[in-house]
PyMOL Python script that loads the backbone (N, CA, C, O; Angstrom):
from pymol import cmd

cmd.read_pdbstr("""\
ATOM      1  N   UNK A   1     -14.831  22.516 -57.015  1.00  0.00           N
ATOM      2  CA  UNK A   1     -13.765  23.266 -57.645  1.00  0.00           C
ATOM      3  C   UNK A   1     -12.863  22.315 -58.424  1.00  0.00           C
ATOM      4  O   UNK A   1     -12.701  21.154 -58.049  1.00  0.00           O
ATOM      5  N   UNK A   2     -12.302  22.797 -59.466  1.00  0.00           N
ATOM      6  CA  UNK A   2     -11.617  21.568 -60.283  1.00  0.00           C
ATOM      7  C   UNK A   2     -10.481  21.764 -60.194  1.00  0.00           C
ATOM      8  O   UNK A   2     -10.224  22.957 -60.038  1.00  0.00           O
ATOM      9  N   UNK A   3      -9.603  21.084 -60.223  1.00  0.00           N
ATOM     10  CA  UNK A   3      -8.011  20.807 -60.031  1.00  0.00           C
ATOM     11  C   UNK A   3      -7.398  21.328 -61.338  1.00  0.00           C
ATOM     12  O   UNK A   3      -7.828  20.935 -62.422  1.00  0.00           O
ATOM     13  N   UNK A   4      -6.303  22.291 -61.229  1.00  0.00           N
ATOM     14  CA  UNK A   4      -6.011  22.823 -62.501  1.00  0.00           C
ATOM     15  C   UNK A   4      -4.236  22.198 -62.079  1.00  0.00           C
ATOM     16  O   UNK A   4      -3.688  22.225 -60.977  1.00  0.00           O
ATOM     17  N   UNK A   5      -3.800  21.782 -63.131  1.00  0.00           N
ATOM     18  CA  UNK A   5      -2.311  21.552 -63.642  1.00  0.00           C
ATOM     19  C   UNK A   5      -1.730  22.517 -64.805  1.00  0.00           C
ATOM     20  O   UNK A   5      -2.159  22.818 -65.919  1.00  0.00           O
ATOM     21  N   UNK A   6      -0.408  22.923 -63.973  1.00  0.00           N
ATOM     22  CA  UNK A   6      -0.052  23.679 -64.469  1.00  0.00           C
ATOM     23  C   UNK A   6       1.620  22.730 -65.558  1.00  0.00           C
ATOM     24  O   UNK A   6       1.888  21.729 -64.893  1.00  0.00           O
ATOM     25  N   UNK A   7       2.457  22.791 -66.632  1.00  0.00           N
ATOM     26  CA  UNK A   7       2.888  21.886 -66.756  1.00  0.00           C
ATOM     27  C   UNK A   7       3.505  22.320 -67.946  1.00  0.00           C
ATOM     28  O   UNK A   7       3.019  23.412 -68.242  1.00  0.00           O
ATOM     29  N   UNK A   8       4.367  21.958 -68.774  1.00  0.00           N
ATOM     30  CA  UNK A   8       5.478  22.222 -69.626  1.00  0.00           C
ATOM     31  C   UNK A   8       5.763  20.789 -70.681  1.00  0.00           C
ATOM     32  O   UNK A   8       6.565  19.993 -70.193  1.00  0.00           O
ATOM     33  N   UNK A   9       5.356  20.519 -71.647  1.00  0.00           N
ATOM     34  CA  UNK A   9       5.700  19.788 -72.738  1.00  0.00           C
ATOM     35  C   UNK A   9       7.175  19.438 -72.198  1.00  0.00           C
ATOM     36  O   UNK A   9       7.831  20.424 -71.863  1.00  0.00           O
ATOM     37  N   UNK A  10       7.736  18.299 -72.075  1.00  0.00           N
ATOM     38  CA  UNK A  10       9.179  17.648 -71.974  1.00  0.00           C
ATOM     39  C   UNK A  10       9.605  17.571 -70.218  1.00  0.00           C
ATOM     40  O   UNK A  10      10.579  16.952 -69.791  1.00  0.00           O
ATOM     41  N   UNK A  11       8.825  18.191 -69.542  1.00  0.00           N
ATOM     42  CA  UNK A  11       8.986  18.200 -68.043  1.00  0.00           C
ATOM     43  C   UNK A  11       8.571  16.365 -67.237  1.00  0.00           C
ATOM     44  O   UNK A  11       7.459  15.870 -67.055  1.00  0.00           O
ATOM     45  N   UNK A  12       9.932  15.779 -66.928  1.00  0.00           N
ATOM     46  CA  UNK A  12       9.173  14.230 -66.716  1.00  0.00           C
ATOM     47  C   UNK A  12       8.898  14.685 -65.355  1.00  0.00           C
ATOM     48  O   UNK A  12       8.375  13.728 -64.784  1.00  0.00           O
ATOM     49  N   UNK A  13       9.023  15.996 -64.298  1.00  0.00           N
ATOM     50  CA  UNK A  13       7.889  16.124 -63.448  1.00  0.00           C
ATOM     51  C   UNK A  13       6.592  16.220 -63.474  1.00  0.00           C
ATOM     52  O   UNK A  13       5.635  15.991 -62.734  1.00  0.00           O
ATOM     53  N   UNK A  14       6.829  16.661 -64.625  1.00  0.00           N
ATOM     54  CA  UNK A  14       4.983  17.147 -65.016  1.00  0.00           C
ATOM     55  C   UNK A  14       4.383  15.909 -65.504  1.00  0.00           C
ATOM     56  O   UNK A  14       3.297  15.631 -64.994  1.00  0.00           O
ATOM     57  N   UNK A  15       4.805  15.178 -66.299  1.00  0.00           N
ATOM     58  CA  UNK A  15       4.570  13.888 -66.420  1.00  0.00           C
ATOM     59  C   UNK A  15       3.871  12.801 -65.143  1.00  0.00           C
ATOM     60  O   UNK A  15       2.909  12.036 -65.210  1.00  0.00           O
ATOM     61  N   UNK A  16       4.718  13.087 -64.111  1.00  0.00           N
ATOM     62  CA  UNK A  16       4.942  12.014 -63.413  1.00  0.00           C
ATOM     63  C   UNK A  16       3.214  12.679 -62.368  1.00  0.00           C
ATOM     64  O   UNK A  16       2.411  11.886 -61.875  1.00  0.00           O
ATOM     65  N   UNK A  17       3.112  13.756 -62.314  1.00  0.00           N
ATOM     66  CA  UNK A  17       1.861  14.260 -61.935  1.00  0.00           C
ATOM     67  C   UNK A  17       0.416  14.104 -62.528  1.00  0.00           C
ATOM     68  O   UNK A  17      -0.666  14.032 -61.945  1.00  0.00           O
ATOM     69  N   UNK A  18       0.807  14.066 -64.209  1.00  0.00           N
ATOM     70  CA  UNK A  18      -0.277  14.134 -64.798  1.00  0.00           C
ATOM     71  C   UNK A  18      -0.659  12.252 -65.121  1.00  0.00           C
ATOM     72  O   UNK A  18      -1.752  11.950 -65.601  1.00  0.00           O
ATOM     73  N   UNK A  19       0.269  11.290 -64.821  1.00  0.00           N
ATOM     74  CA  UNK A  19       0.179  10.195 -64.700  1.00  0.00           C
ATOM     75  C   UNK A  19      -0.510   9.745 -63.055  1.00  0.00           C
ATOM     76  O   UNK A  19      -1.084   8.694 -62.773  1.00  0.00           O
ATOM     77  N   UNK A  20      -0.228  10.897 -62.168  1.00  0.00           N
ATOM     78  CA  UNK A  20      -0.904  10.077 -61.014  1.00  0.00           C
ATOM     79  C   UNK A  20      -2.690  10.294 -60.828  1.00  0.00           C
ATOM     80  O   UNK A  20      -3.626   9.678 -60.318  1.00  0.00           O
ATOM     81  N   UNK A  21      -2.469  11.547 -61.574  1.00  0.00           N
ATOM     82  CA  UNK A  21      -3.612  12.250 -62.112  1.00  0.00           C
ATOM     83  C   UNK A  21      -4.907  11.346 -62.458  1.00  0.00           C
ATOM     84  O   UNK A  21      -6.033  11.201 -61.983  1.00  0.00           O
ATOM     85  N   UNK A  22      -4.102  10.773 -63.614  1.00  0.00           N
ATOM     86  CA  UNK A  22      -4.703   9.919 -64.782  1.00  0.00           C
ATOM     87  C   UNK A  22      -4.733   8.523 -63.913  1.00  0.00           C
ATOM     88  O   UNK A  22      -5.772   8.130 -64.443  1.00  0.00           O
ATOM     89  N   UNK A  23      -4.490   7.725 -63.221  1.00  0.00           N
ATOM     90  CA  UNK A  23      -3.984   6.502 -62.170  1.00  0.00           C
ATOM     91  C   UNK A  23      -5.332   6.884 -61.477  1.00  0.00           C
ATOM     92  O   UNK A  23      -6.196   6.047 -61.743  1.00  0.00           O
ATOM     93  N   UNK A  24      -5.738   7.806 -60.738  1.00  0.00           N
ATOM     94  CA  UNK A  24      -6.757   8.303 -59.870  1.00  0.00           C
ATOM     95  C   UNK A  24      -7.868   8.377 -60.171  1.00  0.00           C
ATOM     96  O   UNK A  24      -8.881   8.141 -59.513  1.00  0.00           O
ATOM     97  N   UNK A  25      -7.702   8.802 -61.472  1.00  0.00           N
ATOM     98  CA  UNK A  25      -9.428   8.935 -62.128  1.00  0.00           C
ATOM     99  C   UNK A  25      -9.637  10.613 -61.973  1.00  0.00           C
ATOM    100  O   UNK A  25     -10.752  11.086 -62.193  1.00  0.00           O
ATOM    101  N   UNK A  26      -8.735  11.306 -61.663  1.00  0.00           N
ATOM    102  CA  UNK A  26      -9.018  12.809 -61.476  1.00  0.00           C
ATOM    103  C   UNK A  26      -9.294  13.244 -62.669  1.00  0.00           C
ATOM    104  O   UNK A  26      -8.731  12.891 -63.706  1.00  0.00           O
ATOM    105  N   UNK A  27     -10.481  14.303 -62.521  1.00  0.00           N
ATOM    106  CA  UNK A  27     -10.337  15.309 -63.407  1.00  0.00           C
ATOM    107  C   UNK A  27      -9.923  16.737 -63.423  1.00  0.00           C
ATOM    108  O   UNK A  27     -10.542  17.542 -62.726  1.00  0.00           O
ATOM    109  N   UNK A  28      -9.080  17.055 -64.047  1.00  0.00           N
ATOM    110  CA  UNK A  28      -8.462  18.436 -63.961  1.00  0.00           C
ATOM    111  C   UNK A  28      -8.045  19.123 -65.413  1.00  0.00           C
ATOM    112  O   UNK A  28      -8.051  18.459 -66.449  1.00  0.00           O
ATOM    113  N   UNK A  29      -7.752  20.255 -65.382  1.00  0.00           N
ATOM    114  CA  UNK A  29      -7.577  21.608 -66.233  1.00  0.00           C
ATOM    115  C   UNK A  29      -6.513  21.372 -66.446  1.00  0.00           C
ATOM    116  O   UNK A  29      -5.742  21.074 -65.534  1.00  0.00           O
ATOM    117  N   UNK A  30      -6.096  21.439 -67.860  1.00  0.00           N
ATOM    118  CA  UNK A  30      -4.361  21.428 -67.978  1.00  0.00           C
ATOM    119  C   UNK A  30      -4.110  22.620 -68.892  1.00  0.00           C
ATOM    120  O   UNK A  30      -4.802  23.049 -69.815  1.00  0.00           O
ATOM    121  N   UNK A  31      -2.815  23.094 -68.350  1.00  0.00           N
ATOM    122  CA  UNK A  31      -2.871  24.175 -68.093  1.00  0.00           C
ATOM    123  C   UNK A  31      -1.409  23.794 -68.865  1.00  0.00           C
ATOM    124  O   UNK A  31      -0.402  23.390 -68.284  1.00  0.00           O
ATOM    125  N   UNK A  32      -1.541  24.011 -70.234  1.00  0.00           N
ATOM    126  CA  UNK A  32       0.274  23.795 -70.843  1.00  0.00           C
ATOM    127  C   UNK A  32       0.639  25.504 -70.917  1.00  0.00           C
ATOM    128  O   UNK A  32      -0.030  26.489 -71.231  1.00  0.00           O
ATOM    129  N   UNK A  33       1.726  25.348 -70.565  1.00  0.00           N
ATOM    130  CA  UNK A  33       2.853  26.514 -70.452  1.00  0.00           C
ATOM    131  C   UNK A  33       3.822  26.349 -71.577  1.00  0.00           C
ATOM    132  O   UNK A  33       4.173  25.194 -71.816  1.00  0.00           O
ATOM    133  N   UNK A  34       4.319  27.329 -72.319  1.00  0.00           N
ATOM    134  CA  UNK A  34       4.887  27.406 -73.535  1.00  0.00           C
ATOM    135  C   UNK A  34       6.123  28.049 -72.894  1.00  0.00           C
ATOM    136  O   UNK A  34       6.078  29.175 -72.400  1.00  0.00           O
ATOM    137  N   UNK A  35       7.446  27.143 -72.927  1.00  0.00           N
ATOM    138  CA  UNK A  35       9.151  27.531 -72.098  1.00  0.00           C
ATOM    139  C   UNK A  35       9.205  29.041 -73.332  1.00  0.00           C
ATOM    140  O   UNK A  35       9.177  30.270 -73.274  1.00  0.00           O
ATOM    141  N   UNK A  36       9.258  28.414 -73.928  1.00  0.00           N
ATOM    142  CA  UNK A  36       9.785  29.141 -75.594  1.00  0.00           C
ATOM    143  C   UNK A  36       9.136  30.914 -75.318  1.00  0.00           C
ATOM    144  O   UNK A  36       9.668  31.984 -75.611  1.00  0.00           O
ATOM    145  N   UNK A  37       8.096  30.688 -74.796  1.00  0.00           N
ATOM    146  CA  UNK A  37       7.738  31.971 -74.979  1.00  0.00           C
ATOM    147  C   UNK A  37       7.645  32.489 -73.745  1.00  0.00           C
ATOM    148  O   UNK A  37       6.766  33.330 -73.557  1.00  0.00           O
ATOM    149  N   UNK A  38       8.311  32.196 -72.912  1.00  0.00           N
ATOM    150  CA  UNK A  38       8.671  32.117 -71.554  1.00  0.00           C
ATOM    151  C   UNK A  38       7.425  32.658 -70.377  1.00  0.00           C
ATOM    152  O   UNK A  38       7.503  33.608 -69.598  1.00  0.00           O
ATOM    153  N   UNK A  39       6.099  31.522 -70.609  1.00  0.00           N
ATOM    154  CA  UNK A  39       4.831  31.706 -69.835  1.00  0.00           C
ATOM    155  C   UNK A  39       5.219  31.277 -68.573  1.00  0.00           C
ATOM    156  O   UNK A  39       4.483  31.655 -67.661  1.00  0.00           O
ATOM    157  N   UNK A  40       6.243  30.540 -68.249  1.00  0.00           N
ATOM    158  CA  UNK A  40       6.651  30.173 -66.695  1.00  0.00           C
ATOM    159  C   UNK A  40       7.058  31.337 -65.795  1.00  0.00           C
ATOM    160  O   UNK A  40       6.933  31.327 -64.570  1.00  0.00           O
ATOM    161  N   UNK A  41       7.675  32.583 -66.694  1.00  0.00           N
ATOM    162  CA  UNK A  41       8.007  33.578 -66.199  1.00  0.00           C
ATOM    163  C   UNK A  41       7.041  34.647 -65.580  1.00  0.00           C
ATOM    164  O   UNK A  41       7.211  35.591 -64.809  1.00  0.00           O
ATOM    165  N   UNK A  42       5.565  33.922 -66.471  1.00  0.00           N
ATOM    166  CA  UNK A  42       5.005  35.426 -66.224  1.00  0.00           C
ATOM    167  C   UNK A  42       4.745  36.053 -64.900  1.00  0.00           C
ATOM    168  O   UNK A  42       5.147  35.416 -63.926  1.00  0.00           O
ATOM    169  N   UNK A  43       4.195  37.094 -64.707  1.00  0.00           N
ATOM    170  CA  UNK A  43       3.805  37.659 -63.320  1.00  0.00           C
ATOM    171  C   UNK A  43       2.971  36.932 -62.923  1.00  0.00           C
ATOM    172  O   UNK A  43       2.882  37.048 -61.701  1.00  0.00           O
ATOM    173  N   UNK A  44       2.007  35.925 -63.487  1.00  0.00           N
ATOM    174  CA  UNK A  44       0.691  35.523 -63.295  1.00  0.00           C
ATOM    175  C   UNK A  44       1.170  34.260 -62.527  1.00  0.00           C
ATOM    176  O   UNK A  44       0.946  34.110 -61.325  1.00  0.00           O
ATOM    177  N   UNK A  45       1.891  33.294 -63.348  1.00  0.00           N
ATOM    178  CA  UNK A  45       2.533  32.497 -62.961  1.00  0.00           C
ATOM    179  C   UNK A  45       3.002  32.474 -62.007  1.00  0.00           C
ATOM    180  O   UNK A  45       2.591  31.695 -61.147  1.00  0.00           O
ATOM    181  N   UNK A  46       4.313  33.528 -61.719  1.00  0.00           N
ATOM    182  CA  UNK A  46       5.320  33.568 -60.570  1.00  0.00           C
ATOM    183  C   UNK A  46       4.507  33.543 -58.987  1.00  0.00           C
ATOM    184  O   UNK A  46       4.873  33.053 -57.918  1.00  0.00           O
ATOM    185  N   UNK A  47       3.096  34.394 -59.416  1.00  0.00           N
ATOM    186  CA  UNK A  47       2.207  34.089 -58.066  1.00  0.00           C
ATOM    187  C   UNK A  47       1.980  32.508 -57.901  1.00  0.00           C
ATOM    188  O   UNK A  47       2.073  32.011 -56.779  1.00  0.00           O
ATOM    189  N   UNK A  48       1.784  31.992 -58.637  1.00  0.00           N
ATOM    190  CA  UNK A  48       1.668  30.513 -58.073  1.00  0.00           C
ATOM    191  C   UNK A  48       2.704  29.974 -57.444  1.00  0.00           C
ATOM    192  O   UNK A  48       2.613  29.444 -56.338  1.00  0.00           O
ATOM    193  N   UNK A  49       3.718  30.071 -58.081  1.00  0.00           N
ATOM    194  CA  UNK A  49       5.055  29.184 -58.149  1.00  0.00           C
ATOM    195  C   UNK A  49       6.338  30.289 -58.090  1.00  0.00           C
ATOM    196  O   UNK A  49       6.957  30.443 -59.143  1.00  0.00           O
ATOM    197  N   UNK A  50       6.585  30.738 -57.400  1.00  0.00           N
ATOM    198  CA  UNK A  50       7.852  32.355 -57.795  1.00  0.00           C
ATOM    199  C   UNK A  50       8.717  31.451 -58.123  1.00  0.00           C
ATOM    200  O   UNK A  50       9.410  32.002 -58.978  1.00  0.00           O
ATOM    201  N   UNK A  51       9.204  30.108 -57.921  1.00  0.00           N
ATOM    202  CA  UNK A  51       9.946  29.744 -58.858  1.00  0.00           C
ATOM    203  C   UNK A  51      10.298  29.643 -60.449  1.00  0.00           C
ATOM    204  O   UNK A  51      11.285  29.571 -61.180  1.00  0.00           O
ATOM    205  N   UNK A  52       8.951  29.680 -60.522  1.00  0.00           N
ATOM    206  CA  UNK A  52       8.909  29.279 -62.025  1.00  0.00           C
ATOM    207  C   UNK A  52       9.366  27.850 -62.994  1.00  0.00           C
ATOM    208  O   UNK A  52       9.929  27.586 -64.057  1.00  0.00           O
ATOM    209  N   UNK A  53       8.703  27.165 -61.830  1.00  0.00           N
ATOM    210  CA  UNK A  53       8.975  25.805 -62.769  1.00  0.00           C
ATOM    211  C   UNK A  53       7.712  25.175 -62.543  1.00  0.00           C
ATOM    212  O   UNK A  53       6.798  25.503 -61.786  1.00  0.00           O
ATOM    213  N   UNK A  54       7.850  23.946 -63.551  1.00  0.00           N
ATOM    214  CA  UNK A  54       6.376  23.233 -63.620  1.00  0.00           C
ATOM    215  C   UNK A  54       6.679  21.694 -62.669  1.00  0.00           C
ATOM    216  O   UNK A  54       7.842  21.348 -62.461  1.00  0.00           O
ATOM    217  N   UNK A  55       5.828  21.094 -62.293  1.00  0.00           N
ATOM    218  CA  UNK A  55       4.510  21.705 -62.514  1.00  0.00           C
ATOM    219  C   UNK A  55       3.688  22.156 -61.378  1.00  0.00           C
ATOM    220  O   UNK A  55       4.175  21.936 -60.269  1.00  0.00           O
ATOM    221  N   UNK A  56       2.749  22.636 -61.416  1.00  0.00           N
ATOM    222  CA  UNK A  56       2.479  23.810 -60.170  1.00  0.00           C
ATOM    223  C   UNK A  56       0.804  22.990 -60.417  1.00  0.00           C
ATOM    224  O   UNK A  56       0.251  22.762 -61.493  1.00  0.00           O
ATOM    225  N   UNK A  57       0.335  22.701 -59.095  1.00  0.00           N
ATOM    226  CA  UNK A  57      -1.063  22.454 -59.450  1.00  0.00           C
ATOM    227  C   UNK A  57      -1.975  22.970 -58.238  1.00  0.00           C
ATOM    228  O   UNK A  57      -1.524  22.742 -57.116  1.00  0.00           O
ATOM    229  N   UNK A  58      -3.500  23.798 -58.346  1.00  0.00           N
ATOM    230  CA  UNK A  58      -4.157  24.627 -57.790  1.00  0.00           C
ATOM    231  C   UNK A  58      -5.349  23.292 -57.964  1.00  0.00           C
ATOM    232  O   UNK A  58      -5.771  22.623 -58.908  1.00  0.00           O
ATOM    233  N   UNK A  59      -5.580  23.350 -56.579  1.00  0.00           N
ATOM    234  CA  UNK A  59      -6.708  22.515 -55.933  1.00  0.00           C
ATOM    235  C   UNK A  59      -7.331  23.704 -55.538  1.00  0.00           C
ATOM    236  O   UNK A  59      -6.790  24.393 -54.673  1.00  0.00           O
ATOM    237  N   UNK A  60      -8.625  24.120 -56.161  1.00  0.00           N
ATOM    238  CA  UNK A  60      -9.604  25.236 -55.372  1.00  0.00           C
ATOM    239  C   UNK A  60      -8.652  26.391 -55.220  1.00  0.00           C
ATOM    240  O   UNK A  60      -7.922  26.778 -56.132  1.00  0.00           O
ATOM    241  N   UNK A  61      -8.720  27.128 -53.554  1.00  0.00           N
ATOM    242  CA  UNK A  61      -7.537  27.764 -53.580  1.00  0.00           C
ATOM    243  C   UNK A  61      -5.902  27.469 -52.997  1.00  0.00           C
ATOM    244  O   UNK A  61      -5.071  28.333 -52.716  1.00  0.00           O
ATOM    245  N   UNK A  62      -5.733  25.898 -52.915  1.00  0.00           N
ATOM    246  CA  UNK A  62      -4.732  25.524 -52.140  1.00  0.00           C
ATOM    247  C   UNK A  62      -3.946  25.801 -53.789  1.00  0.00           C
ATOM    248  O   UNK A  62      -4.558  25.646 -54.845  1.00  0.00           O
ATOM    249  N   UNK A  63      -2.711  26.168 -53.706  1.00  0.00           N
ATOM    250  CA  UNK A  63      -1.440  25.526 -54.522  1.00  0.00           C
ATOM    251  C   UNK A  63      -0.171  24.935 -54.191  1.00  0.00           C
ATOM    252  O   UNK A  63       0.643  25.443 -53.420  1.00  0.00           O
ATOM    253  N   UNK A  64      -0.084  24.258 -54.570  1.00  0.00           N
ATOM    254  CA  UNK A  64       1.628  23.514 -54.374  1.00  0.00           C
ATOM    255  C   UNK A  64       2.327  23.124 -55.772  1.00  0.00           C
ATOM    256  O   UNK A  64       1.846  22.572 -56.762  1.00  0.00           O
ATOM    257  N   UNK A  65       3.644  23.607 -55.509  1.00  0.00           N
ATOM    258  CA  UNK A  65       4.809  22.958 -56.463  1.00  0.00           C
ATOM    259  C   UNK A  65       5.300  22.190 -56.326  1.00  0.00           C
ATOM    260  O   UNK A  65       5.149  21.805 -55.166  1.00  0.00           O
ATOM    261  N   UNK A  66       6.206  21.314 -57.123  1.00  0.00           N
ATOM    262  CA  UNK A  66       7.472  20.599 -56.409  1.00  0.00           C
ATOM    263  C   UNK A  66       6.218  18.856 -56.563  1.00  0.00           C
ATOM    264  O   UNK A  66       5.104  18.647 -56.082  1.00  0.00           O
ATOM    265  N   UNK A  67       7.276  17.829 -57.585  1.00  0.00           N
ATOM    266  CA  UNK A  67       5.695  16.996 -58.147  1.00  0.00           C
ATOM    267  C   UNK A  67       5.610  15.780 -56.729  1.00  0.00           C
ATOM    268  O   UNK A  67       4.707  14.971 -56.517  1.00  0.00           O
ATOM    269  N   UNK A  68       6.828  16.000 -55.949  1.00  0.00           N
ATOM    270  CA  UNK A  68       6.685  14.755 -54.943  1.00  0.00           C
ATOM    271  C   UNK A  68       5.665  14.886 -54.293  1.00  0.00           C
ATOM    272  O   UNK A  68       4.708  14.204 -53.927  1.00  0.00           O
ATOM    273  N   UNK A  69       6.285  16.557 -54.159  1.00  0.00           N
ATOM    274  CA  UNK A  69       5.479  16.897 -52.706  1.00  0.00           C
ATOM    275  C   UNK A  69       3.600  16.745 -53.207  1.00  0.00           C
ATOM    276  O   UNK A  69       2.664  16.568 -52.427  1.00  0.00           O
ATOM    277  N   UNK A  70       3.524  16.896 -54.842  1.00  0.00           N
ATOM    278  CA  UNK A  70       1.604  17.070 -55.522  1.00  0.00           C
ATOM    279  C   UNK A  70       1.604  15.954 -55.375  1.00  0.00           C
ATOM    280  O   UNK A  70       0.410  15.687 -55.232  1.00  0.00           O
ATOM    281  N   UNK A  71       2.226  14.942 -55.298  1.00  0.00           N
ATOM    282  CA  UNK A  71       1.652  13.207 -55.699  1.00  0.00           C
ATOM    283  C   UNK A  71       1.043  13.319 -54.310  1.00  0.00           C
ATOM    284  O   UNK A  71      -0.174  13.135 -54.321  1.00  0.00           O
ATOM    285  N   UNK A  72       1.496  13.536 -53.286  1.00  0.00           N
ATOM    286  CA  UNK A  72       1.781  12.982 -51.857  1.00  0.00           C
ATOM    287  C   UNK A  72       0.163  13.778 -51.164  1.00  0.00           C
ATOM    288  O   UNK A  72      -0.722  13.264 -50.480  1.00  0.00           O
ATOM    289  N   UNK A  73       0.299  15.127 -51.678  1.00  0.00           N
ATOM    290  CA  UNK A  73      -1.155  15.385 -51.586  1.00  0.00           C
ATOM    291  C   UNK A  73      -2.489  15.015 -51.885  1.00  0.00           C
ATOM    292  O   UNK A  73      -3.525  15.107 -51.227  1.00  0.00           O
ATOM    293  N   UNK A  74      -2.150  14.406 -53.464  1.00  0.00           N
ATOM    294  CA  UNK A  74      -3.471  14.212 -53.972  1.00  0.00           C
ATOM    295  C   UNK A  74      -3.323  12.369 -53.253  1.00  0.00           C
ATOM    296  O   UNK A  74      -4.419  12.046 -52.795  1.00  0.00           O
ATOM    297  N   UNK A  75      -2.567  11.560 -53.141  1.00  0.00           N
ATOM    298  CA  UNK A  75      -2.630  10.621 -52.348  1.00  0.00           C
ATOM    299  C   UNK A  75      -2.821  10.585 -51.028  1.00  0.00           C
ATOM    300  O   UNK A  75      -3.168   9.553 -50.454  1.00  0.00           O
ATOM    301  N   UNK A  76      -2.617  11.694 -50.433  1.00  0.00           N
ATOM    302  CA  UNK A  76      -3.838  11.760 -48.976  1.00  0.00           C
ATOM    303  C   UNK A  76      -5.386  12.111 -49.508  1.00  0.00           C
ATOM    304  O   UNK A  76      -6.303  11.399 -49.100  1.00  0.00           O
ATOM    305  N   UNK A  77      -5.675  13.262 -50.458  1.00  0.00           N
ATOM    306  CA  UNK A  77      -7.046  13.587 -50.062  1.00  0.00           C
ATOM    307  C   UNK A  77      -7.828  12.875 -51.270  1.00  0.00           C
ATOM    308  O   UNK A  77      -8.985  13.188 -51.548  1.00  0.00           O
ATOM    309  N   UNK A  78      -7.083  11.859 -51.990  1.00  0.00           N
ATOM    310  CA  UNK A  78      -7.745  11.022 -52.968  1.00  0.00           C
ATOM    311  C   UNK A  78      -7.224   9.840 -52.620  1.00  0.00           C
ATOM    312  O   UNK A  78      -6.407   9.581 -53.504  1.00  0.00           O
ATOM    313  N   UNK A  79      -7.235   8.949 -51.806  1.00  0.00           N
ATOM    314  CA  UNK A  79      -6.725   7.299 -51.486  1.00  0.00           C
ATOM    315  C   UNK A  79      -6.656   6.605 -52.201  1.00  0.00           C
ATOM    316  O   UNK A  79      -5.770   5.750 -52.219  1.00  0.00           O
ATOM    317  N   UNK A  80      -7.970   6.764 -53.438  1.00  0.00           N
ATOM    318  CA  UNK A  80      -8.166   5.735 -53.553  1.00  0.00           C
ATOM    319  C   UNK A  80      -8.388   5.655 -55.268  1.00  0.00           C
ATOM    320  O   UNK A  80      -9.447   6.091 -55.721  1.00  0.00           O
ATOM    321  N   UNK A  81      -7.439   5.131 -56.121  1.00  0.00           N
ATOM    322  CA  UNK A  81      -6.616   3.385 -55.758  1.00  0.00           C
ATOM    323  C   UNK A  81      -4.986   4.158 -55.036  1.00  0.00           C
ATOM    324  O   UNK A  81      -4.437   4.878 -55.869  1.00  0.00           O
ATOM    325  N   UNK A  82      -4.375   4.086 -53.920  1.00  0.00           N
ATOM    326  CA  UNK A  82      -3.387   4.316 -53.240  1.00  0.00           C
ATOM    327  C   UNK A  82      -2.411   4.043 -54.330  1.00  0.00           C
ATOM    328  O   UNK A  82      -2.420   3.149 -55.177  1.00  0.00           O
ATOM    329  N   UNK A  83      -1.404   5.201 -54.081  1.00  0.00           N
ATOM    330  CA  UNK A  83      -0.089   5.480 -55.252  1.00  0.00           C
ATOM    331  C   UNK A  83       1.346   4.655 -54.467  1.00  0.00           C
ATOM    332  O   UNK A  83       2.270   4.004 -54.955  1.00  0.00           O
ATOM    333  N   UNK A  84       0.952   5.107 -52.814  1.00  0.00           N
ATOM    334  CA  UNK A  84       2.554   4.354 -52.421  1.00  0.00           C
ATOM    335  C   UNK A  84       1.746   3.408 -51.204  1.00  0.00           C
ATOM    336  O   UNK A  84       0.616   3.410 -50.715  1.00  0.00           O
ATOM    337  N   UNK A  85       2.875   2.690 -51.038  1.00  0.00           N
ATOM    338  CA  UNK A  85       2.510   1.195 -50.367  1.00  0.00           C
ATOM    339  C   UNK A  85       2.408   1.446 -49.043  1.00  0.00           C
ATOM    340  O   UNK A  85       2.142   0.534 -48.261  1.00  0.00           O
TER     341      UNK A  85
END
""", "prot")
cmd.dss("prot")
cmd.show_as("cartoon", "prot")
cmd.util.cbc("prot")
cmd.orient("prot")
């Protein structure tokens, strides 16, 4: 199953995800969200994230928001090259 990122042009959370991303060697779906036309809002969305902020990322069927808490995941079930010391 492939890792989809969900994520917003100017978001340095989303950034900071799609850099650990990229650090890992992962491959995943990116999934840009347009603020302007307010796709964070949608119904579709809000099931992922009822917050409505980015960035939101779907491993298979796990999802999580919030980018500390995505680094911290994909650095348990991907080790390797390790993100924190």
């Amino acid at each position: 199953m492939a890792i989809e990122l969900y994520w917003g042009s100017g978001s340095p959370f989303a950034w900071r995800v799609m850099l650990t991303l990229e650090v890992k060697g992962l491959k995943y779906e990116s999934k840009l969200l347009e603020f302007s036309k307010g796709e964070n809002k949608a119904p579709a969305y809000l099931q992922l994230n009822p917050r409505g902020k980015v960035p939101t990322l779907k491993d298979g069927d796990f999802v999580l928001y919030e980018s500390l808490a995505i680094m911290s995941y994909l650095d348990r079930k991907y080790p390797e090259p390790p993100l924190f010391g």
